[in-house]
Every structure is written in C-alpha cells, then in structure tokens.
Backbone as JSON Lines, residues from 0, in Angstrom:
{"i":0,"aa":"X","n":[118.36,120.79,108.52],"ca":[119.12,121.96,108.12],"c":[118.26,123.22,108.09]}
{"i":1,"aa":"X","n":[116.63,123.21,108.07],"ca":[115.94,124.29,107.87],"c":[116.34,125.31,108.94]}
{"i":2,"aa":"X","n":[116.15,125.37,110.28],"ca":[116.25,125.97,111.75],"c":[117.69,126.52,111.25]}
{"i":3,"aa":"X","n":[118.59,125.84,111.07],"ca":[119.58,127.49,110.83],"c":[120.19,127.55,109.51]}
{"i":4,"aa":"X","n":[119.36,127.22,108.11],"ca":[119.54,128.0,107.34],"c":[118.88,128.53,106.76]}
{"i":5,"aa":"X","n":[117.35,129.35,107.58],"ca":[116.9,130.41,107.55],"c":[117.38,131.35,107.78]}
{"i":6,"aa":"X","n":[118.03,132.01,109.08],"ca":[118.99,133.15,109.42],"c":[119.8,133.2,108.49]}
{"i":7,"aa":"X","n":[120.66,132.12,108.25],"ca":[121.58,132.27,107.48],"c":[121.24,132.97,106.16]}
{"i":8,"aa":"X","n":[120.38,132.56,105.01],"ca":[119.58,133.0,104.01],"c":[119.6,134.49,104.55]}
{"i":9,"aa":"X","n":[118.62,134.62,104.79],"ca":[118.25,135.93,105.61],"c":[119.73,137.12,105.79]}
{"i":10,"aa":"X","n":[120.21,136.79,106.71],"ca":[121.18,137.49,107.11],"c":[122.06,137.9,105.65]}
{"i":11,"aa":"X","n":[122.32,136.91,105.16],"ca":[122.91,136.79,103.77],"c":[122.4,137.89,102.6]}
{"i":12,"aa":"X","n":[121.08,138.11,102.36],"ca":[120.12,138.43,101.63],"c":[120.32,139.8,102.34]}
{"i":13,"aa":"X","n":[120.32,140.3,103.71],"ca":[120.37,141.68,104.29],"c":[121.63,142.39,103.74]}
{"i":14,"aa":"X","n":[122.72,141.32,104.03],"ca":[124.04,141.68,104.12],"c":[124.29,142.08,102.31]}
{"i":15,"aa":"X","n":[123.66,141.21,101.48],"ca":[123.69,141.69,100.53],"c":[123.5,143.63,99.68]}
{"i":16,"aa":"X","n":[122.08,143.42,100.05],"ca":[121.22,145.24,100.24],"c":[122.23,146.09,100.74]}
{"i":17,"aa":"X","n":[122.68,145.42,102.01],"ca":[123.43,146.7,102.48],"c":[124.76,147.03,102.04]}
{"i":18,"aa":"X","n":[125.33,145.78,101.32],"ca":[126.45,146.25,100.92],"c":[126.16,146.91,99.74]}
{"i":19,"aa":"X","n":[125.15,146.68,99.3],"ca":[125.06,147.71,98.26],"c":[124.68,148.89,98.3]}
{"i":20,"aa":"X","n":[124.34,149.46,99.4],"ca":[124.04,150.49,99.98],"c":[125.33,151.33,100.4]}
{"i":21,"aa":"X","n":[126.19,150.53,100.98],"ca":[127.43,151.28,101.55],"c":[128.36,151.2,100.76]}
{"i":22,"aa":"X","n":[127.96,150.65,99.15],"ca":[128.89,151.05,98.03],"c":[128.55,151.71,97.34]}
{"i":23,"aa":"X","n":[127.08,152.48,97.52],"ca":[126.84,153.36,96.61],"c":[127.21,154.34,97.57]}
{"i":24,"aa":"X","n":[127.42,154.52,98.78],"ca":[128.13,155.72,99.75],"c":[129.37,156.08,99.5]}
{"i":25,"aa":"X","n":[130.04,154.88,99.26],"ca":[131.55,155.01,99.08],"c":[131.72,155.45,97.79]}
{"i":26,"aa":"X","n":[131.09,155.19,96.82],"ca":[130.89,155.89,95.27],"c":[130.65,157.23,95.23]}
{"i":27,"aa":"X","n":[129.68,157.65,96.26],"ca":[128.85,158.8,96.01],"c":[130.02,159.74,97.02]}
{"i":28,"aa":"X","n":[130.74,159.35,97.77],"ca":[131.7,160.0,98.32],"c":[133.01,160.17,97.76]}
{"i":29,"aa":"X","n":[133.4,159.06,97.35],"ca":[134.44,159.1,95.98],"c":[134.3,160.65,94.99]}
{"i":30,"aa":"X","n":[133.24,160.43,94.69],"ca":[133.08,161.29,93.73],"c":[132.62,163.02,94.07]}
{"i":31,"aa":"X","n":[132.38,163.5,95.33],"ca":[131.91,164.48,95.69],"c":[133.49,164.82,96.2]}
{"i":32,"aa":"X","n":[134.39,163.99,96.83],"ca":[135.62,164.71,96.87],"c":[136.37,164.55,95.9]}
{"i":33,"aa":"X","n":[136.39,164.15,94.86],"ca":[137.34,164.4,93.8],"c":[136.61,165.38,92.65]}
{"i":34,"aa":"X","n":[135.78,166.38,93.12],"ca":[135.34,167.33,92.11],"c":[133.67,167.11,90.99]}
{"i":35,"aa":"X","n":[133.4,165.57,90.74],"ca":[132.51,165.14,90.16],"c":[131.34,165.44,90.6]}
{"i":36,"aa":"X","n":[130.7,166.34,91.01],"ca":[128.98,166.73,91.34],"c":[128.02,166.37,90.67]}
{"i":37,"aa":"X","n":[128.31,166.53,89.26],"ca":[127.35,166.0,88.15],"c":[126.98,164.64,88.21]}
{"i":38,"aa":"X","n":[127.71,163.84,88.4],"ca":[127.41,162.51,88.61],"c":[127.46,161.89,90.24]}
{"i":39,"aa":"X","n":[125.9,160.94,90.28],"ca":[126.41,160.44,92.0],"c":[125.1,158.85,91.55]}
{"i":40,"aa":"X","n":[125.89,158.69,92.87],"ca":[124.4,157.31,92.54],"c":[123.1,157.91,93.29]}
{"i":41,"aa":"X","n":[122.33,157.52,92.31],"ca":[120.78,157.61,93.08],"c":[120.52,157.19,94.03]}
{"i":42,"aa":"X","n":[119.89,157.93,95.29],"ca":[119.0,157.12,96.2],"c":[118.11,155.44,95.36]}
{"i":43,"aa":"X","n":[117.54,156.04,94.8],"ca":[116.55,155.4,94.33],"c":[117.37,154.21,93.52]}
{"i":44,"aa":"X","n":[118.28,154.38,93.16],"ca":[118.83,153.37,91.9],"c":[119.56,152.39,93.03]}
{"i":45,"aa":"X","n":[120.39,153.22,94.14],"ca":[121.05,152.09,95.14],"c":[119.84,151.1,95.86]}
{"i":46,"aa":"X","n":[118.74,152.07,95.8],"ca":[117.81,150.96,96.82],"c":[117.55,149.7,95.5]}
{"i":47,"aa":"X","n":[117.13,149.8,94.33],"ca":[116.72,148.93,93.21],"c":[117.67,148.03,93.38]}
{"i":48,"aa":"X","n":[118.74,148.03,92.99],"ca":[120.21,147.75,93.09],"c":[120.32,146.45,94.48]}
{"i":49,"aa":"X","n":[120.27,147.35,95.4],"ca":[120.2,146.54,96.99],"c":[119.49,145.12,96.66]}
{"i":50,"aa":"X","n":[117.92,145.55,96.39],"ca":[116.91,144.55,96.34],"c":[117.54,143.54,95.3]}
{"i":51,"aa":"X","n":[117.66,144.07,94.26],"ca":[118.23,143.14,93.17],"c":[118.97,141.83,93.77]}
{"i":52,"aa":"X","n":[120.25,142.89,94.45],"ca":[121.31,141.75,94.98],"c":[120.95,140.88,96.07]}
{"i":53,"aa":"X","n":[120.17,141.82,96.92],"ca":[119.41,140.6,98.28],"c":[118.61,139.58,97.29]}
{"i":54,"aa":"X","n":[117.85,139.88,96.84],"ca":[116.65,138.58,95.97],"c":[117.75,137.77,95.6]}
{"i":55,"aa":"X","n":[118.92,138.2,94.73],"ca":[119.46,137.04,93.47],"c":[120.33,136.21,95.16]}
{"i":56,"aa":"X","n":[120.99,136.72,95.54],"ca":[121.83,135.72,96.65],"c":[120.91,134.87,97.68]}
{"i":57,"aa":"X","n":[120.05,135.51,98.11],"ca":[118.94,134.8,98.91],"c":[118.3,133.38,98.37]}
{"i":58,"aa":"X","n":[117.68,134.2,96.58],"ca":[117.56,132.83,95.51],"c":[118.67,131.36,95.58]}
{"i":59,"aa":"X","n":[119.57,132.3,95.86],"ca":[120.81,131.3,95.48],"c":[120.8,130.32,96.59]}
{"i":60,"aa":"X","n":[121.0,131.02,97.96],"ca":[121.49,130.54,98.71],"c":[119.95,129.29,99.14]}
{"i":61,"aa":"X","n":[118.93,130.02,99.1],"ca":[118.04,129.11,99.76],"c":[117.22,127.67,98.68]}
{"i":62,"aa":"X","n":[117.94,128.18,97.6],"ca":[117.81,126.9,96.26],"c":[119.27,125.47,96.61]}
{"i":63,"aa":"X","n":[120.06,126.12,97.47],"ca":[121.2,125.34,97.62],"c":[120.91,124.52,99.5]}
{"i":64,"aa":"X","n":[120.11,125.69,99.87],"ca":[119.84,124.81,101.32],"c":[118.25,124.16,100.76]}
{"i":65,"aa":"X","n":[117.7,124.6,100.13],"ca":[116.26,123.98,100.35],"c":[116.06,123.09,99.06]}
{"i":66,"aa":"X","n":[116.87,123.17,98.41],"ca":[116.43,123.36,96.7],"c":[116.22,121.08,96.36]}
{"i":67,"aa":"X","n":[116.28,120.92,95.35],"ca":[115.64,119.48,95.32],"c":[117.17,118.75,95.74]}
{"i":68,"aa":"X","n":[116.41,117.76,96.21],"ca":[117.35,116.56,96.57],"c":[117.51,115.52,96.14]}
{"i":69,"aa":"X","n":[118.25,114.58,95.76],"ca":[118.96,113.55,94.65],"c":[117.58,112.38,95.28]}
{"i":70,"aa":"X","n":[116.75,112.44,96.36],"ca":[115.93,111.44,96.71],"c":[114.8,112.08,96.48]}
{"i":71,"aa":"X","n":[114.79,113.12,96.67],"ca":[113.48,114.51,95.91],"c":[113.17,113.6,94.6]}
{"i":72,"aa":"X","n":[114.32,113.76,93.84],"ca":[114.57,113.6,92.39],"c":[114.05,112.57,92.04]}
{"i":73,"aa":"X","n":[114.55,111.3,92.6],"ca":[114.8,109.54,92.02],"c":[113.05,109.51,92.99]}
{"i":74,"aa":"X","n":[112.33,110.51,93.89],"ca":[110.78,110.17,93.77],"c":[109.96,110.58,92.82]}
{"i":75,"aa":"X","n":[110.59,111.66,92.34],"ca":[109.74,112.26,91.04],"c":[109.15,111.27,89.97]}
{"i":76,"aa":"X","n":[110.94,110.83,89.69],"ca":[110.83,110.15,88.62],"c":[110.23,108.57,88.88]}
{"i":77,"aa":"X","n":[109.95,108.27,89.96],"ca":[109.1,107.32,89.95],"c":[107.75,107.44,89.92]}
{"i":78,"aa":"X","n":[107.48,108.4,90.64],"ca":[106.09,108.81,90.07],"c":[105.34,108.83,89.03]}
{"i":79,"aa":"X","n":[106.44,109.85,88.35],"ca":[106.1,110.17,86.74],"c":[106.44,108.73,85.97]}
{"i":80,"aa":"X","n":[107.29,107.48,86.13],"ca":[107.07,106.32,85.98],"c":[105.26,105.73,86.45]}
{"i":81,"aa":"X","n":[105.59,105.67,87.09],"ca":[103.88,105.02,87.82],"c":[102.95,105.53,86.88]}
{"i":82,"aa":"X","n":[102.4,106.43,87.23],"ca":[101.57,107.58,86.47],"c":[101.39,106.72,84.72]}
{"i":83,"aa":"X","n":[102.88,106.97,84.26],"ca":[103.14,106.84,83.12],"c":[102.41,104.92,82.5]}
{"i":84,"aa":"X","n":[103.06,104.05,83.84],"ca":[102.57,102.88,83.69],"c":[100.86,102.78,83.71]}
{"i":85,"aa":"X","n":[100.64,103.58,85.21],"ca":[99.32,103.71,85.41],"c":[97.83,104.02,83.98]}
{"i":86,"aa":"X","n":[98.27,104.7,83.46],"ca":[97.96,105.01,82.52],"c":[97.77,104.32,81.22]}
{"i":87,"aa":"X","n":[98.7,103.89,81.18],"ca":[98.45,102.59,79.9],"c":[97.72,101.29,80.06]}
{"i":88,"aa":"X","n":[97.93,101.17,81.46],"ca":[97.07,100.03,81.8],"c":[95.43,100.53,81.86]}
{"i":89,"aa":"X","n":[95.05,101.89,82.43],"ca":[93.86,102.52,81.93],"c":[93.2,102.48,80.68]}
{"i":90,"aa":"X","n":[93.87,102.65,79.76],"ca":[93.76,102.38,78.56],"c":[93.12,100.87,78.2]}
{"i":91,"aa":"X","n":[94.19,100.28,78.5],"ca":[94.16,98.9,77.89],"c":[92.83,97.91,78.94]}
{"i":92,"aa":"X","n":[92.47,98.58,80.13],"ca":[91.48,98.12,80.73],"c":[89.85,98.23,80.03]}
{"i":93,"aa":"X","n":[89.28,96.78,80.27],"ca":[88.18,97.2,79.65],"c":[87.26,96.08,80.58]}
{"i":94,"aa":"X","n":[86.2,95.75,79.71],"ca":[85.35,94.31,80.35],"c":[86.39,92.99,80.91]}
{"i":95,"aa":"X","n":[87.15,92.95,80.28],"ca":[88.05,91.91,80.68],"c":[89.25,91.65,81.74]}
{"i":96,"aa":"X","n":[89.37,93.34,82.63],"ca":[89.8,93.51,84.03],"c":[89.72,94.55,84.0]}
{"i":97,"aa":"X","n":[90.06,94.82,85.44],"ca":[89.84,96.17,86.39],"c":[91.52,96.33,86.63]}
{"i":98,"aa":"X","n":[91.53,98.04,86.93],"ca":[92.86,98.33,87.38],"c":[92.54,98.86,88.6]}
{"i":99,"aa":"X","n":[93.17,98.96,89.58],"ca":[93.85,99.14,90.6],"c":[94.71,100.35,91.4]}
{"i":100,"aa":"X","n":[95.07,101.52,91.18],"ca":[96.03,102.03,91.63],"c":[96.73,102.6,93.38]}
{"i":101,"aa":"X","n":[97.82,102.39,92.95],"ca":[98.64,102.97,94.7],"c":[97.25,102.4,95.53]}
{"i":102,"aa":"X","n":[97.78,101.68,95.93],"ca":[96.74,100.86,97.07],"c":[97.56,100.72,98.39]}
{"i":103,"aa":"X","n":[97.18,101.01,99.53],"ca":[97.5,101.11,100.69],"c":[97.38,100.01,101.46]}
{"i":104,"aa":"X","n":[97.64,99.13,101.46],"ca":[97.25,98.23,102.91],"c":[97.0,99.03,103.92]}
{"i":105,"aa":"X","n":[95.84,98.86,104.67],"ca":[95.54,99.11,106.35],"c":[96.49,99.0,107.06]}
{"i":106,"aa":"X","n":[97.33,99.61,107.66],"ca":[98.07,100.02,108.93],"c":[99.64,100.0,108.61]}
{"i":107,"aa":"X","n":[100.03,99.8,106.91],"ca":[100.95,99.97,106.43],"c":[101.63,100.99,105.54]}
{"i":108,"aa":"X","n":[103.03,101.65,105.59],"ca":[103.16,102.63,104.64],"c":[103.73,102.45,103.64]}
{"i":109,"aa":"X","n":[103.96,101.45,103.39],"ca":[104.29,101.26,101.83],"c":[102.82,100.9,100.95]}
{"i":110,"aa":"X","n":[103.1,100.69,99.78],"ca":[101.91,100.52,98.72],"c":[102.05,99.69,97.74]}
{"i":111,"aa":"X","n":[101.5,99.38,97.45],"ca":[101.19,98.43,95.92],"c":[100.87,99.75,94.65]}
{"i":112,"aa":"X","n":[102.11,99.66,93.55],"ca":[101.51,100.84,92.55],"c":[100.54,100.57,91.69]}
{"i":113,"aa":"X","n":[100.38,99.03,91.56],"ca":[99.14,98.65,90.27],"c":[98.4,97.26,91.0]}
{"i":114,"aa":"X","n":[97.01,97.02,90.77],"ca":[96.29,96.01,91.21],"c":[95.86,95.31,90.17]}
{"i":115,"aa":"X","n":[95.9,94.36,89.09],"ca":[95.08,93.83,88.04],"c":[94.21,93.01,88.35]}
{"i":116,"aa":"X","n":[93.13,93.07,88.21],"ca":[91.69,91.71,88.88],"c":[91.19,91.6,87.25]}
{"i":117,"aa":"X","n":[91.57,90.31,86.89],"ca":[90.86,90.15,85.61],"c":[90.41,88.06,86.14]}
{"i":118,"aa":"X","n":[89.86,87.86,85.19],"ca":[89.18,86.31,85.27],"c":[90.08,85.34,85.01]}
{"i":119,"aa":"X","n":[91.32,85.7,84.71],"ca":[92.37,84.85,85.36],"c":[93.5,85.14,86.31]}
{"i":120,"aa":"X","n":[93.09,85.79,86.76],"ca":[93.76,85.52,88.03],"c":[94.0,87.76,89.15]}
{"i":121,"aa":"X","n":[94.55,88.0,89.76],"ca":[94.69,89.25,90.83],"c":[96.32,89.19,90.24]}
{"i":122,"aa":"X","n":[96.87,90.6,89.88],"ca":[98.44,90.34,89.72],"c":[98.73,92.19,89.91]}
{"i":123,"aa":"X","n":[99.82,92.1,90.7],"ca":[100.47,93.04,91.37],"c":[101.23,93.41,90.57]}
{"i":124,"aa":"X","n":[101.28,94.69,90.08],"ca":[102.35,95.39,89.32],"c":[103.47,96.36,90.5]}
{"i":125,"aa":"X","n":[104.65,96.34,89.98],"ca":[105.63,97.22,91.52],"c":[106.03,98.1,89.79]}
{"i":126,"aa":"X","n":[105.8,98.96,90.12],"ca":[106.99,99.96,88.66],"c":[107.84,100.5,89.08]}
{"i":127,"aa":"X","n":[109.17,100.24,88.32],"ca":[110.59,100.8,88.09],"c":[111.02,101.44,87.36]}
{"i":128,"aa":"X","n":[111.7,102.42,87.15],"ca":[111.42,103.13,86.02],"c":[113.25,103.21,85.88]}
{"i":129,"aa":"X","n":[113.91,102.4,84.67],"ca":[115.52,102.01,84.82],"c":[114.91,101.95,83.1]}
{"i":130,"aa":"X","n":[116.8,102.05,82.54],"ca":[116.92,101.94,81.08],"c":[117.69,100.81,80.67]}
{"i":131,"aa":"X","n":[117.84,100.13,79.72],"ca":[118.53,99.37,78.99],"c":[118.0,98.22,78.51]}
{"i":132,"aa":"X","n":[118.68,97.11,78.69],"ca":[118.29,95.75,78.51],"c":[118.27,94.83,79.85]}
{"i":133,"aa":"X","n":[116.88,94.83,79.42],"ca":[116.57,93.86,81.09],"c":[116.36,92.14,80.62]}
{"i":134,"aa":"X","n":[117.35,91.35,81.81],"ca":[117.71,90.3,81.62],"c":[117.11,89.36,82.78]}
{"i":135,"aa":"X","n":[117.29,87.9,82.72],"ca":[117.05,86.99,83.93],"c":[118.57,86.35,83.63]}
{"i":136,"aa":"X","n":[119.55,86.3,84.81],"ca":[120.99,85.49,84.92],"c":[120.99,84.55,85.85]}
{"i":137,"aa":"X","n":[120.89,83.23,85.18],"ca":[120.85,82.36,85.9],"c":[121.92,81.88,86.19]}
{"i":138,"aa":"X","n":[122.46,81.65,87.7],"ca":[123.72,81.62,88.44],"c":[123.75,79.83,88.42]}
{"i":139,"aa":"X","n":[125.15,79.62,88.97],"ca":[125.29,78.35,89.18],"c":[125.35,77.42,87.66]}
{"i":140,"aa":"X","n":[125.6,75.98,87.77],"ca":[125.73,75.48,86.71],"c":[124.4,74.37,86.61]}
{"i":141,"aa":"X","n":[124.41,73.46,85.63],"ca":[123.31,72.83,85.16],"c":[123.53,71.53,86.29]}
{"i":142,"aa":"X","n":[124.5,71.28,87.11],"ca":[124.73,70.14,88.26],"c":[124.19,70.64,89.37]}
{"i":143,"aa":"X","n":[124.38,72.28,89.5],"ca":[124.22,72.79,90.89],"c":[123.19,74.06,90.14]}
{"i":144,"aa":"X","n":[121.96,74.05,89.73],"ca":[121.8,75.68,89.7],"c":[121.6,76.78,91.03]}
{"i":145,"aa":"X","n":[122.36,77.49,90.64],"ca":[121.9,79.11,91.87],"c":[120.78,79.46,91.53]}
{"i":146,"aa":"X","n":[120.54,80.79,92.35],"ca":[119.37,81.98,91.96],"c":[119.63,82.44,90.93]}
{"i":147,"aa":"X","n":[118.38,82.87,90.32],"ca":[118.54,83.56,88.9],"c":[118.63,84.9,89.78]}
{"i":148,"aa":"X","n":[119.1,86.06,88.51],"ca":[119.52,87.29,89.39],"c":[118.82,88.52,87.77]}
{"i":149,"aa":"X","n":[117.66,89.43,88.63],"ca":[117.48,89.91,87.49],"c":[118.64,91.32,87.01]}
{"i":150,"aa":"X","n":[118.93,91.49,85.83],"ca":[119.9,92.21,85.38],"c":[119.12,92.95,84.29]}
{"i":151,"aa":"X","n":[119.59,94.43,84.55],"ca":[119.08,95.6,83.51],"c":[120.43,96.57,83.48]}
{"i":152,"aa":"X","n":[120.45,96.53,82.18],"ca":[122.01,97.4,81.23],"c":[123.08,97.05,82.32]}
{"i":153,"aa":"X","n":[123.52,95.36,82.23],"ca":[124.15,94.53,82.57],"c":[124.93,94.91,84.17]}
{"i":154,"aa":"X","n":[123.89,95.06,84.93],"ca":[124.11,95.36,86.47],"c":[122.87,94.62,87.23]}
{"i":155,"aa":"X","n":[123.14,93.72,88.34],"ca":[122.3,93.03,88.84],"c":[121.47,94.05,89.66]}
{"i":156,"aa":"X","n":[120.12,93.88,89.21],"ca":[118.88,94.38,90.06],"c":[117.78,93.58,90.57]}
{"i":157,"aa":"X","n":[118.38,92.74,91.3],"ca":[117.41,91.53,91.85],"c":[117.16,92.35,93.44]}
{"i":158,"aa":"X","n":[117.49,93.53,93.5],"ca":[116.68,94.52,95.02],"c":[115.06,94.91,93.9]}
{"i":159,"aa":"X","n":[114.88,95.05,92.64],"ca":[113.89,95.76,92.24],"c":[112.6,94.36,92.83]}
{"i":160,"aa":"X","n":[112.82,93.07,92.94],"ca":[112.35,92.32,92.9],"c":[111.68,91.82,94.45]}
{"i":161,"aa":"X","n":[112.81,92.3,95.42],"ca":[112.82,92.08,96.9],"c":[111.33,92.14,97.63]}
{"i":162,"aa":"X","n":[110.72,93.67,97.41],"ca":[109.37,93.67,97.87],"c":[108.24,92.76,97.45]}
{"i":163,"aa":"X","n":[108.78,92.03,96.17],"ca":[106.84,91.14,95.66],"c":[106.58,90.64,96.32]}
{"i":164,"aa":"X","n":[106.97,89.99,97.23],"ca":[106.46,88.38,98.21],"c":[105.25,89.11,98.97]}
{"i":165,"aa":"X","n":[105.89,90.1,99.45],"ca":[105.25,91.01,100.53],"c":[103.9,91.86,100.01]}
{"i":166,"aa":"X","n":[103.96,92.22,98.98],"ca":[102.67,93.24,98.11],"c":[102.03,92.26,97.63]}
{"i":167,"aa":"X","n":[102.51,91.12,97.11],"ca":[101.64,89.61,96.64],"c":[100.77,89.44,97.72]}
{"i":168,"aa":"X","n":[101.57,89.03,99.2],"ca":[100.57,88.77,100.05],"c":[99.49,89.34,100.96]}
C-alpha cells in the first residue's frame, strides 16, 4: 500500500492548505464587498491556519495507511512477553545454569526464545504471552484415550505447542 499512499497523503495534506487558503479568499472577499474593511483574514494567519490543517489531515491520513497493524501489535506484545520472561530467568540464573536467549539456528528464520543448560539436563523455553487458566484436556475415554489438548481461558491452544519438536531438535 506504501507506492500509492504516499501521493495520496500528500495530495491530501496540499489539498488541505489550499483549501484553506481559498477560504480565507472567499472570507476576505465576502467581507470587502459587503462594506466590512476593518476586518479581513490575515495573510499570515491563513498561511498558519493552511499548515495547521495540512499537518493534522496528513497525520491522520498517513497514521491510517502506515500506522500499526493488528500483527505489528500481537509482535510487540510478544516481545515485551519474551523480554519480560527473559528476564526473570536472568535473575533466577546463577552457578546452577546458564540462560540462553533468541537463538538462531544456522540457515533458519525462526528462533528458539529461551535456552536453559543446567546439570540436569538443555530445556527450550517457546513464550506465549495469553491470559487465564491454562489447562491439559485429555480427550477420549479411559478404554480409548485421545490427545491431550492444551487449553487456556477454556479455548484449545494446542497450536502454542506445535513448534517444540522442531526447536527441541
């Protein structure tokens, strides 16, 4: 969407100024034929005026083409999750393991967000950052059991789980 809603912005933001320009004409003409001399608009106050209105619509318009996006958003807040996890495990690290962070595999673009190497054992942290009550639902009956299915504020989230096999190995 950037390539044409720059002009657009733009053009928008011009069109703004100038209409404010050719309404302080139509004001300032208004008023010179109906007798009013004493009063007119300023040069100076229509140009302030102009700018005003180009900046605030331009603001507008290019916060609505450029402005954050609902996947912008849900990365933030994983971040600021991570970070947030990252951090406590800093803390709580001492002689007894090492932490790890955002680790890259070689020639891959996804990541691992936490690494733990302690003397029992290497364990992969993935952080999610969701609210409620997080559950394990085990499907099927005690003759036949299913997959367990993990559940947080009673909606199945067994996708949060999908990547471990893969960051494990």
């Amino acid at each position: 969407r950037l390539p044409i809603s720059i002009p657009v912005v733009v053009a928008s933001a011009v069109g703004a100024y100038l209409g404010v320009q050719i309404l302080a004409g139509v004001i300032n003409h208004s008023l010179n034929k109906s007798g009013h001399t004493g009063f007119t608009v300023n040069h100076g106050l229509a140009h302030l005026l102009g700018l005003v209105a180009a900046v605030t619509i331009g603001t507008k318009l290019g916060k609505e083409a450029w402005g954050s996006r609902q996947t912008t958003d849900a990365w933030r807040v994983g971040a600021d999750g991570e970070q947030a996890v990252g951090r406590r495990l800093d803390r709580a690290a001492g002689p007894r393991f090492y932490v790890l962070h955002d680790r890259r595999p070689p020639g891959d673009k996804w990541n691992i967000d936490h690494v733990v190497v302690s003397t029992s054992g290497v364990y992969v942290i993935d952080t999610k950052v969701a609210q409620g009550r997080v559950e394990v639902k085990r499907t099927g009956n005690f003759l036949r059991p299913g997959p367990s299915q993990l559940m947080v504020r009673g909606r199945i989230r067994t996708d949060f789980t999908e990547g471990m096999d893969r960051q494990v190995r």
